[in-house]
The first five atom37 places (N, CA, C, CB, O) and aatype in JSON, in Angstrom:
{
  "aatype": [20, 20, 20, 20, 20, 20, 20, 20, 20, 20, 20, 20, 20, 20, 20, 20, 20, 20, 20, 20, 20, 20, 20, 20, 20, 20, 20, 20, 20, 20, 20, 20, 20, 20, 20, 20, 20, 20, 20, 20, 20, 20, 20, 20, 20, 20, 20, 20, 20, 20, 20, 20, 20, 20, 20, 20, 20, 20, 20, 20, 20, 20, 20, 20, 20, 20, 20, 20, 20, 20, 20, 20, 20, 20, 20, 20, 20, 20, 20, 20, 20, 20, 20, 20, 20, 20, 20, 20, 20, 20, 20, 20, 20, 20, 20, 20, 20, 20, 20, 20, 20, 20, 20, 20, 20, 20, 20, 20, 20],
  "atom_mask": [
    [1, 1, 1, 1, 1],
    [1, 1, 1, 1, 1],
    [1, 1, 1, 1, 1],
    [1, 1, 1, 1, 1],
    [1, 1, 1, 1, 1],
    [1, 1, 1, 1, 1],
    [1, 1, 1, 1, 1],
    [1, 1, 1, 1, 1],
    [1, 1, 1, 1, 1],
    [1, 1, 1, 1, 1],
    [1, 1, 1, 1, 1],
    [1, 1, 1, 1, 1],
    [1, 1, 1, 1, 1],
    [1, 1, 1, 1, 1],
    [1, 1, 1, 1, 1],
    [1, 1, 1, 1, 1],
    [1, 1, 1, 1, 1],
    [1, 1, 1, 1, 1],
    [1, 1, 1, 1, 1],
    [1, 1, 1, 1, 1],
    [1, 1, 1, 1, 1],
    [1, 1, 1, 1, 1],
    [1, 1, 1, 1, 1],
    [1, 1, 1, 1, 1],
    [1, 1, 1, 1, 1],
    [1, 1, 1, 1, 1],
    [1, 1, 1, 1, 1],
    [1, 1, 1, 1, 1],
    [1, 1, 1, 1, 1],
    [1, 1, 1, 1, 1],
    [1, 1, 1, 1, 1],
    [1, 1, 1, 1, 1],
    [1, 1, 1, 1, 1],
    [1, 1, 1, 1, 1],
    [1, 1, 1, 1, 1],
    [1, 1, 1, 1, 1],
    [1, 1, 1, 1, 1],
    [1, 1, 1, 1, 1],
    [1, 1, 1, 1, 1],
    [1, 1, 1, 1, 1],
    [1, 1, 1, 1, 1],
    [1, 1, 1, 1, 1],
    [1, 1, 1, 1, 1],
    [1, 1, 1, 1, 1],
    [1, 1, 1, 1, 1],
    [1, 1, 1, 1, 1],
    [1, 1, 1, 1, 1],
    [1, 1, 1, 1, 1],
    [1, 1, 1, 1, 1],
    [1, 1, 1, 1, 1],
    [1, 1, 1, 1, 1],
    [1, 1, 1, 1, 1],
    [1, 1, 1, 1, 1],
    [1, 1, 1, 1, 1],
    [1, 1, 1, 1, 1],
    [1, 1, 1, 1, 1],
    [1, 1, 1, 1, 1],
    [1, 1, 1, 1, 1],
    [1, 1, 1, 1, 1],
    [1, 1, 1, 1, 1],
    [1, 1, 1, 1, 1],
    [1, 1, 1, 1, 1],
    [1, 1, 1, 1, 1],
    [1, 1, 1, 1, 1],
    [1, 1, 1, 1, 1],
    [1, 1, 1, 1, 1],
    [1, 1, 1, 1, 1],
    [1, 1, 1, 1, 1],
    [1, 1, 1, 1, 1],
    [1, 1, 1, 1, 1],
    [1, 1, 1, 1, 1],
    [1, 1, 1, 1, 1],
    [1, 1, 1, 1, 1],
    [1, 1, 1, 1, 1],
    [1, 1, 1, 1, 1],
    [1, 1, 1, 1, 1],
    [1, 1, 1, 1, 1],
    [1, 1, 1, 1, 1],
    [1, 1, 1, 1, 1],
    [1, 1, 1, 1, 1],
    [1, 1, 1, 1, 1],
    [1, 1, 1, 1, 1],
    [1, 1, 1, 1, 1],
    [1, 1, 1, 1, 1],
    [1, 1, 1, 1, 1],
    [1, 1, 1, 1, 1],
    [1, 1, 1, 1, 1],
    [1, 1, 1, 1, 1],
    [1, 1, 1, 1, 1],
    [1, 1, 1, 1, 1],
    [1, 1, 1, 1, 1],
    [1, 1, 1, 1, 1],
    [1, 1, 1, 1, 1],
    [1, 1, 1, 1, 1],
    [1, 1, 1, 1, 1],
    [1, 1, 1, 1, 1],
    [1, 1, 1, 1, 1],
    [1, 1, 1, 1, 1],
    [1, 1, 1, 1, 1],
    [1, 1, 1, 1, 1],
    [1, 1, 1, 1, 1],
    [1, 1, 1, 1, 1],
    [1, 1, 1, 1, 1],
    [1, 1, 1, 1, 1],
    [1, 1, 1, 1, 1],
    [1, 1, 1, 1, 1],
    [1, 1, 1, 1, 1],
    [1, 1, 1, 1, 1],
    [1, 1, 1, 1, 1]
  ],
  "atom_positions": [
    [[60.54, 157.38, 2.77], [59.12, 157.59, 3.0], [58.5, 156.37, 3.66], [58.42, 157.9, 1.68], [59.25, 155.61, 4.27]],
    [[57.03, 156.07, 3.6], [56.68, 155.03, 4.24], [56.91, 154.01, 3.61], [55.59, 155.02, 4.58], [57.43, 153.96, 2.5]],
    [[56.3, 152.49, 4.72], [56.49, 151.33, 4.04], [55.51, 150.9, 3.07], [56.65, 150.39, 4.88], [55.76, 149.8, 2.57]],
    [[54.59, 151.41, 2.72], [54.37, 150.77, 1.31], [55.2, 151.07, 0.21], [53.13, 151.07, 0.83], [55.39, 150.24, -0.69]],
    [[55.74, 152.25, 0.21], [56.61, 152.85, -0.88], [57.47, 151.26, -1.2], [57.77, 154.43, -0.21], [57.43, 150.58, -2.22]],
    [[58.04, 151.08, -0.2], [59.18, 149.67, -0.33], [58.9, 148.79, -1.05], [59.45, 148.85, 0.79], [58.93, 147.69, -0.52]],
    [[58.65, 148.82, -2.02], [57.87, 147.52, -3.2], [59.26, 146.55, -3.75], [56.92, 148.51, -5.07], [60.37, 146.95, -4.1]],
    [[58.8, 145.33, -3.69], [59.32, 144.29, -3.42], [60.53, 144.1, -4.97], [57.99, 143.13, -3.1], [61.54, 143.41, -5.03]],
    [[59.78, 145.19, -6.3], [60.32, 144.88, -7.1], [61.5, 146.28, -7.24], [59.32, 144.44, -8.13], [61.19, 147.46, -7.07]],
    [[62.62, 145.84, -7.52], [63.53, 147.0, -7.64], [63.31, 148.3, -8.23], [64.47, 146.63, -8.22], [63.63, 148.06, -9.39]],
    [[62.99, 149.47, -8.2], [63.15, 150.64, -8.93], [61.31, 150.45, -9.2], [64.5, 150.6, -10.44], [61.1, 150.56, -10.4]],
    [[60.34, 150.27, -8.6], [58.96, 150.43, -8.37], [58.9, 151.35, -7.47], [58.25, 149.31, -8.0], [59.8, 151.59, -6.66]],
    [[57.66, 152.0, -7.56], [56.7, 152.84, -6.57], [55.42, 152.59, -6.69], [56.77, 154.26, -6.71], [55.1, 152.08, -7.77]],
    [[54.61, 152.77, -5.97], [53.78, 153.32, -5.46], [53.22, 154.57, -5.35], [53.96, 153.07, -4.8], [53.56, 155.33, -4.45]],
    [[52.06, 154.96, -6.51], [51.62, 156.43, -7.04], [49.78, 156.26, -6.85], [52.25, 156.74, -9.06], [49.12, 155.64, -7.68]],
    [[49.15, 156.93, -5.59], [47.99, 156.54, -5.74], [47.01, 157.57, -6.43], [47.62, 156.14, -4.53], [46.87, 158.59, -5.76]],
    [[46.48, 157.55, -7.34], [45.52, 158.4, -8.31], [44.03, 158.07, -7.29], [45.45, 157.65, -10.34], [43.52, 157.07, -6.78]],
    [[43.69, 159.86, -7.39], [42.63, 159.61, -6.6], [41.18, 159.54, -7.86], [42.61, 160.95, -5.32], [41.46, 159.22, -9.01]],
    [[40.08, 159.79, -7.57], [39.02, 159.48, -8.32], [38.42, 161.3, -8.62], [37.9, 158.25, -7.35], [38.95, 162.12, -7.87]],
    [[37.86, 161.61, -9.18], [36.42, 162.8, -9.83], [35.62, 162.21, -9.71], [36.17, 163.38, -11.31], [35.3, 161.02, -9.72]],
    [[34.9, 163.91, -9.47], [33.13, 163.46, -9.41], [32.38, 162.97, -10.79], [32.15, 164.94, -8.95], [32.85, 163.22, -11.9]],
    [[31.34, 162.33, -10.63], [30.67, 162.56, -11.22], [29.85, 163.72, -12.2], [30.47, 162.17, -10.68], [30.14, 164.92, -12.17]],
    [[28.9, 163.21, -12.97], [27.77, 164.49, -12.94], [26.61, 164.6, -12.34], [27.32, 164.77, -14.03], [26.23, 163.76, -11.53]],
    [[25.98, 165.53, -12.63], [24.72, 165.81, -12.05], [23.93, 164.82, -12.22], [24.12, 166.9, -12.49], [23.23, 164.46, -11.27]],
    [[23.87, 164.26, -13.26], [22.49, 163.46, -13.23], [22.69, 162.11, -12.76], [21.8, 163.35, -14.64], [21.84, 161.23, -12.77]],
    [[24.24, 161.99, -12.24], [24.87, 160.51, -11.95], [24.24, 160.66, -10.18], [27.12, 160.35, -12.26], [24.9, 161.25, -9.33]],
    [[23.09, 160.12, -9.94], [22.64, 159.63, -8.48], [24.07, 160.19, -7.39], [22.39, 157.56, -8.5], [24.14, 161.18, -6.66]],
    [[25.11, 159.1, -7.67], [25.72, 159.22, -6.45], [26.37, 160.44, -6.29], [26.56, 158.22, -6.24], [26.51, 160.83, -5.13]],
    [[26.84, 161.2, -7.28], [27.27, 162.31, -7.62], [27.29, 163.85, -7.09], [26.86, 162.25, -8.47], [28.15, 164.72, -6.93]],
    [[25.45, 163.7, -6.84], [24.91, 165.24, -6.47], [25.78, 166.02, -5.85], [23.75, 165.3, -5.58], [26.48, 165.47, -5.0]],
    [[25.92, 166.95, -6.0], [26.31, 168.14, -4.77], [25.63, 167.88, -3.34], [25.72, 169.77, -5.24], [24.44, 167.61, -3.21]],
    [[26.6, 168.0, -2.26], [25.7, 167.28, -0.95], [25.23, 165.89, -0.58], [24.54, 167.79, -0.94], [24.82, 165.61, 0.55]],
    [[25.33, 164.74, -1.95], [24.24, 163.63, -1.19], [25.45, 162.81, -0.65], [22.95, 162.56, -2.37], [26.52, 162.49, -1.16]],
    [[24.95, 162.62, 0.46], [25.91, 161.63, 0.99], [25.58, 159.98, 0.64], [25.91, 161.86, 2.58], [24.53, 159.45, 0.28]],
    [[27.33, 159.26, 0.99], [27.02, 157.67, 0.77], [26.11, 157.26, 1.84], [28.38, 156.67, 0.84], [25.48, 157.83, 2.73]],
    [[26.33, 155.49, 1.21], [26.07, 154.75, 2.39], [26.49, 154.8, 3.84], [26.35, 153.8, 2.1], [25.85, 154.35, 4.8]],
    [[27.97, 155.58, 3.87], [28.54, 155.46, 4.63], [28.13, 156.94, 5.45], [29.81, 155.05, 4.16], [28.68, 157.14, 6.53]],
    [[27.31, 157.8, 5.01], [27.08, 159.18, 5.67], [28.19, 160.47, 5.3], [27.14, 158.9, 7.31], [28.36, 161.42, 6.06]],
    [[28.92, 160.29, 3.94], [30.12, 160.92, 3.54], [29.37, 161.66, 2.11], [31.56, 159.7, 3.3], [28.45, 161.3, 1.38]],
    [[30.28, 162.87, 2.13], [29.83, 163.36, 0.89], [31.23, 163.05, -0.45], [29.41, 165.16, 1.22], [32.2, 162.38, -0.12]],
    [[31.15, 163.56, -1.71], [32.16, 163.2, -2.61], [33.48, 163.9, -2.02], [31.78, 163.65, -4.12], [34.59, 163.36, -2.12]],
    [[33.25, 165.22, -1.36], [34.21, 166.44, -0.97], [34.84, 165.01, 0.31], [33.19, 168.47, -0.2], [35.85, 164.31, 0.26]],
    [[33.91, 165.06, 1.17], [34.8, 163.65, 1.92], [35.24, 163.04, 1.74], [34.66, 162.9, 2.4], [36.07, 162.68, 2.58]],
    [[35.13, 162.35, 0.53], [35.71, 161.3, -0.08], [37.28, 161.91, -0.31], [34.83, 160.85, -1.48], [38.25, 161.43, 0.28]],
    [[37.34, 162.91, -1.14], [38.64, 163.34, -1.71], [39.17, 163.71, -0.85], [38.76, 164.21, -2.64], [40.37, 163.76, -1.13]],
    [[38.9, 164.17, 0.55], [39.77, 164.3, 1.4], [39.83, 163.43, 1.85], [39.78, 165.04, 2.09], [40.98, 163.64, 2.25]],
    [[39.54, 162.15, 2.37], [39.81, 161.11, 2.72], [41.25, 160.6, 1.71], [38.46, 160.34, 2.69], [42.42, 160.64, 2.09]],
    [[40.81, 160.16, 0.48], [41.7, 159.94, -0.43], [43.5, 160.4, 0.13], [41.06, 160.81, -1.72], [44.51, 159.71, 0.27]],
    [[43.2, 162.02, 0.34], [44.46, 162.75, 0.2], [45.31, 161.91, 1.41], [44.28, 164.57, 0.44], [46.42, 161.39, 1.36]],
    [[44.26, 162.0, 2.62], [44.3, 161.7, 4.21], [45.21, 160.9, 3.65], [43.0, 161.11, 5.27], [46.24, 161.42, 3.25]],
    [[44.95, 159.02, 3.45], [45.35, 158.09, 3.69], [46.99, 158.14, 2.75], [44.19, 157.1, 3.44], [48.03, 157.61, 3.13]],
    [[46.76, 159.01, 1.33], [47.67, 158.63, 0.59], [48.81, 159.42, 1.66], [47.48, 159.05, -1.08], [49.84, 158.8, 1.89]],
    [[48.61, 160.75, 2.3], [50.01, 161.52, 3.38], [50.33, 160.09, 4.46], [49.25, 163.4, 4.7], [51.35, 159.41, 4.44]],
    [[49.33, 159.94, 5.22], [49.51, 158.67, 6.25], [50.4, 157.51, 5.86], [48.16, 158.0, 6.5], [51.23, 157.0, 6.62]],
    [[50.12, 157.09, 4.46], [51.01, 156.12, 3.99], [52.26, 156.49, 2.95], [50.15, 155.17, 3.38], [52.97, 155.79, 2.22]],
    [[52.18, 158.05, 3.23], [53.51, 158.34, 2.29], [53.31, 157.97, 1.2], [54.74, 157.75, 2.6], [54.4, 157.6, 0.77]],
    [[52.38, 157.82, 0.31], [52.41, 157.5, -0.84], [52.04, 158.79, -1.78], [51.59, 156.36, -0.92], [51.2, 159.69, -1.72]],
    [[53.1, 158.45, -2.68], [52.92, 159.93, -3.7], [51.21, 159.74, -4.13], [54.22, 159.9, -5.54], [50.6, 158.69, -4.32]],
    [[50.63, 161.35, -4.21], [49.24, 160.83, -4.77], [49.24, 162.18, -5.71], [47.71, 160.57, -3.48], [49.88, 163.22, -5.58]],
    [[48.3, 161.77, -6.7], [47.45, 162.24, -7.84], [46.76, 162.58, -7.9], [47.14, 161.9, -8.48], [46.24, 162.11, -8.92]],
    [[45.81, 163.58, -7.23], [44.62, 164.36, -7.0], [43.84, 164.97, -8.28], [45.03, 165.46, -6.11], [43.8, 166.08, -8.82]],
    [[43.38, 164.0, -8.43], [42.66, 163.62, -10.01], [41.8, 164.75, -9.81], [41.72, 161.92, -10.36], [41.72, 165.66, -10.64]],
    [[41.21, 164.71, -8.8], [40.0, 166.16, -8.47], [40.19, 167.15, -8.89], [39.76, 166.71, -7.19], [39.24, 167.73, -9.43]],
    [[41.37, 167.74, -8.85], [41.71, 168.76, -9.5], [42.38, 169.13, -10.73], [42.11, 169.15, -8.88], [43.19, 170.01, -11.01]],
    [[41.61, 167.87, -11.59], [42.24, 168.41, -13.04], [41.58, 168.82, -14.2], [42.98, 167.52, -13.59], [41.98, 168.88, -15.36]],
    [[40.17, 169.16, -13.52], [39.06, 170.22, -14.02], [37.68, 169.19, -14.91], [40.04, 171.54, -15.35], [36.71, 169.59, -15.56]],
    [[38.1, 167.86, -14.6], [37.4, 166.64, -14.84], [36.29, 167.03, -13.37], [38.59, 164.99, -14.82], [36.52, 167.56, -12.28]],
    [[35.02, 166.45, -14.05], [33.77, 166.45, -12.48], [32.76, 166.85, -12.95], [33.96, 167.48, -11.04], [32.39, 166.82, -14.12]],
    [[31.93, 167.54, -11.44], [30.52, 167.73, -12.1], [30.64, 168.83, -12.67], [29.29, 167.77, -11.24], [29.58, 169.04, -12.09]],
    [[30.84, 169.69, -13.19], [30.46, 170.89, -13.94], [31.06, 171.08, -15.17], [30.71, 172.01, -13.24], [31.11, 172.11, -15.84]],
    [[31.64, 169.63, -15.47], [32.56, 169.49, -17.11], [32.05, 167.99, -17.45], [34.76, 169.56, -17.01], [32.44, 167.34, -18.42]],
    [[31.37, 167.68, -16.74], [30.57, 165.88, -16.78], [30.36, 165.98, -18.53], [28.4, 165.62, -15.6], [30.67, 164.95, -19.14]],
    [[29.86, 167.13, -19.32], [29.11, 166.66, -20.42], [30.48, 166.94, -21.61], [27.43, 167.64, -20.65], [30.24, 166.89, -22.81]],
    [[31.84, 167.22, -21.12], [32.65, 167.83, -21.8], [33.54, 166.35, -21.83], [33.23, 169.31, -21.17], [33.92, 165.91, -22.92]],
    [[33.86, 165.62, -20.54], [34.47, 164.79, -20.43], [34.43, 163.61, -20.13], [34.91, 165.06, -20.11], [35.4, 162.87, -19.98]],
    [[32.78, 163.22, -19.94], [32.15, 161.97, -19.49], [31.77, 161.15, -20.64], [30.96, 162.22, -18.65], [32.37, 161.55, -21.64]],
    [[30.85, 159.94, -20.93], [30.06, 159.55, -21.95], [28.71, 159.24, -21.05], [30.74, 158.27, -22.85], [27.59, 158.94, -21.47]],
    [[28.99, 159.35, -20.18], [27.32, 159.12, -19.71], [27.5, 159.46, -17.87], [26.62, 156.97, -20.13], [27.2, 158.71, -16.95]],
    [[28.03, 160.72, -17.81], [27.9, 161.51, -16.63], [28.9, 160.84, -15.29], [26.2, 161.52, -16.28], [28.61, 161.14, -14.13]],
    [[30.29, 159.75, -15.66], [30.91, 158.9, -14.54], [31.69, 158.64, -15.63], [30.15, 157.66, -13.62], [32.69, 159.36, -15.64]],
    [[31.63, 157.96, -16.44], [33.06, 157.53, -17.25], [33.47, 157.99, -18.45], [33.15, 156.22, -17.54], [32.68, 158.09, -19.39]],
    [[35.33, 158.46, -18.57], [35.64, 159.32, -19.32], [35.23, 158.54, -20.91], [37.16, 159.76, -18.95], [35.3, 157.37, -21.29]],
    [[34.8, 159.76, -21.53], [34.85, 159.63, -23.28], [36.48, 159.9, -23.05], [33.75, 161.08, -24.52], [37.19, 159.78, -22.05]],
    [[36.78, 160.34, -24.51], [38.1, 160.28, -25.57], [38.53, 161.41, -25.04], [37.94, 160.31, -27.34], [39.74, 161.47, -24.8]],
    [[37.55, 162.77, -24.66], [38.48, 163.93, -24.56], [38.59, 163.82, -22.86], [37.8, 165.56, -25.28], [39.54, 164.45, -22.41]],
    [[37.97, 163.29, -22.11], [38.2, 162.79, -20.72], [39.6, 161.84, -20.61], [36.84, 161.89, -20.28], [40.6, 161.99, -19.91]],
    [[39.3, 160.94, -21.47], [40.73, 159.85, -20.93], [42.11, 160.45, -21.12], [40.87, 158.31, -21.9], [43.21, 160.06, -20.73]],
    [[41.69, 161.69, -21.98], [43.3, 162.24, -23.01], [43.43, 163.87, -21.76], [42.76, 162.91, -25.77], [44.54, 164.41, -21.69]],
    [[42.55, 164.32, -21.13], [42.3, 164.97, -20.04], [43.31, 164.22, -19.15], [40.8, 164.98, -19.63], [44.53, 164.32, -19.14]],
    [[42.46, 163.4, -18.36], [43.17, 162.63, -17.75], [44.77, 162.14, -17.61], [42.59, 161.94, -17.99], [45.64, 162.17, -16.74]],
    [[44.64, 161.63, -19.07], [46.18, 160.74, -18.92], [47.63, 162.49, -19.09], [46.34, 159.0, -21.08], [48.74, 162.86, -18.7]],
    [[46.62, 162.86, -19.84], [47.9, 164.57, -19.35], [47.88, 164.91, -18.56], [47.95, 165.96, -19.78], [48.87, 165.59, -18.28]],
    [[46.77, 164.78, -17.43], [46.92, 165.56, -16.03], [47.73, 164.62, -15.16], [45.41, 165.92, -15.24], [48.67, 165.07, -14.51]],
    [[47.44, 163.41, -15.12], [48.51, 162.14, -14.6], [50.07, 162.31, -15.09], [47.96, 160.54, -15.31], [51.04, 162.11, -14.36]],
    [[50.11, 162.64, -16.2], [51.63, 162.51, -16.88], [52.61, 164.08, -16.16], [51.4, 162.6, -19.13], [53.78, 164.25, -15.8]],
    [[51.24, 165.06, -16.24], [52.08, 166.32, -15.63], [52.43, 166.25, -13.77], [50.96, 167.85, -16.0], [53.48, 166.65, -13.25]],
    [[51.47, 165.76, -13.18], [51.84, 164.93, -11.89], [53.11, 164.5, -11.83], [51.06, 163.75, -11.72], [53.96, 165.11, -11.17]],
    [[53.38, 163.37, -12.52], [54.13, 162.33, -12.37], [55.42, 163.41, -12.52], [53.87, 160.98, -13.47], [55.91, 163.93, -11.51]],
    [[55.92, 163.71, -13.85], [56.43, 164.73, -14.12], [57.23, 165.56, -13.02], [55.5, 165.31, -14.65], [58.42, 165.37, -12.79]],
    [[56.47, 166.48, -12.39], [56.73, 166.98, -10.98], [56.87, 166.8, -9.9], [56.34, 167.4, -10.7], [57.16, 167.63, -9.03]],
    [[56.6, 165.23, -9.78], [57.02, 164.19, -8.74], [58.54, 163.92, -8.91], [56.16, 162.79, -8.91], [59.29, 163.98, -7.94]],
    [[59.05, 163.56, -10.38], [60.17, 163.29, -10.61], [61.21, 164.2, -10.53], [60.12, 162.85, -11.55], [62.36, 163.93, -10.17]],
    [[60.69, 165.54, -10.94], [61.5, 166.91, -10.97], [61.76, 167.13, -9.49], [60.63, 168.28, -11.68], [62.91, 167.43, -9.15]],
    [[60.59, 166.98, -8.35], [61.2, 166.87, -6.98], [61.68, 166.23, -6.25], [60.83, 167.03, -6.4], [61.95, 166.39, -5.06]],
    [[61.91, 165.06, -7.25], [62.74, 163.81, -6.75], [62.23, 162.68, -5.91], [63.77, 164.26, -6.01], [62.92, 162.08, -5.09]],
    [[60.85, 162.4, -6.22], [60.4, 161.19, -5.17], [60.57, 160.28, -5.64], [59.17, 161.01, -4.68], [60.04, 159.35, -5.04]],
    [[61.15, 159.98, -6.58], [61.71, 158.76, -6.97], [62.63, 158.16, -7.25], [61.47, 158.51, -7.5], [62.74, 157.08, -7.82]],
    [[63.75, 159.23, -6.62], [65.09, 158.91, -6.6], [65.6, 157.63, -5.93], [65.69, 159.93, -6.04], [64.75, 157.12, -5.19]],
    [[66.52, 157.14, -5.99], [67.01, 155.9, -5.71], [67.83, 156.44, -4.43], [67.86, 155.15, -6.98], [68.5, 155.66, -3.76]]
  ]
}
């Protein structure tokens, strides 16, 4: 795969986890508002995907693991960062990733 994959320490990779939205009441969050940069969150995550294919790096499309705005009050503590049932969300949706990364072999030697 690409050269970042090549990490300097033996039997390492390179796994990039992308980010979730916010909630509603989190400013940067909204449905539609764009950044500073003139991008919306949906841009963002495709950006994310963009760079992680470009650099061959296995990625984690956190976006879709039902974490965001329309579960903000299920898995947030204050509409951006995970509470207890968010981080435990999370770290299973990362572990089942990884999981199926390994089963298809991107980390074979």
């Amino acid at each position: 795969m690409g050269g970042l994959r090549r990490y300097p320490l033996a039997g390492t990779e390179i796994v990039m986890i992308g980010t979730y939205s916010g909630g509603p009441s989190h400013a940067t969050h909204r449905i539609g508002r764009v950044n500073g940069q003139g991008n919306t969150m949906d841009q963002f995550f495709e950006a994310e995907r963009y760079v992680a294919h470009a650099l061959g790096i296995p990625f984690i499309d956190i976006s879709q693991s039902g974490m965001g705005y329309l579960t903000s009050t299920l898995y947030m503590s204050d509409e951006l960062h995970p509470n207890a049932a968010g981080s435990l969300r999370h770290a299973t949706y990362d572990a089942e990733c990884l999981r199926q990364m390994v089963r298809r072999g991107l980390f074979d030697a």
